[in-house]
C-alpha positions, 0 to 999 in steps of 0.5 A: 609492946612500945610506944614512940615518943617524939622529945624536946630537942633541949632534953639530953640523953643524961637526963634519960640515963638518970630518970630510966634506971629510977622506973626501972628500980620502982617498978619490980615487974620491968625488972622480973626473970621467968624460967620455967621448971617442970610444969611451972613457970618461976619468977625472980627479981633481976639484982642488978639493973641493965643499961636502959637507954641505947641511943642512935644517930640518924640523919634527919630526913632519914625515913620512917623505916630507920626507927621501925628496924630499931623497934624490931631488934629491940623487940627481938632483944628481950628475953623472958628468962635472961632479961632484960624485959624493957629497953629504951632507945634515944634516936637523935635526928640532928642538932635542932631537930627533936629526938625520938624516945622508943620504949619497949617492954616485953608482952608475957605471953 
């Protein structure tokens, strides 16, 4: 599951770096491990928190191509067992142009 946010030019990646681990720590289920034992699936809450926030340059009149091949190796990135089960990626576009705000969580299925 994701979701693409277009941010505020004024926004820094400093701000994100703060306020992402703080979602991460008050919601335990982005921060869950599953691994599965017999005919059960286990799950355990990760002790430490992973780096969020990845950010990535691209010029401006880069089409829409470039976040869609960064949502997918997200996507691709996350594991149910080892984590983590959500990502964030900062795509900035260029001084006076806003960024873009990709957040990506696993589906558990």
């Amino acid at each position: 599951m994701s979701v693409l946010l277009e941010v505020d030019p004024a926004v820094s990646a400093s701000v994100m770096n703060e306020a992402l681990p703080s979602l991460l720590r008050h919601h335990d289920a982005l921060r869950l491990r599953f691994t599965r034992v017999g005919n059960e699936w286990r799950q355990v809450n990760a002790a430490r928190l992973h780096d969020v926030l990845t950010t990535v340059s691209v010029p401006h009149q880069a089409g829409s191509e470039v976040i869609q091949q960064q949502a997918a190796e997200v996507q691709s990135s996350l594991n149910l067992s080892t984590g983590p089960l959500f990502r964030a990626v900062q795509v900035t576009r260029g001084e006076g142009h806003p960024s873009h705000l990709l957040l990506v969580c696993h589906h558990l299925r």
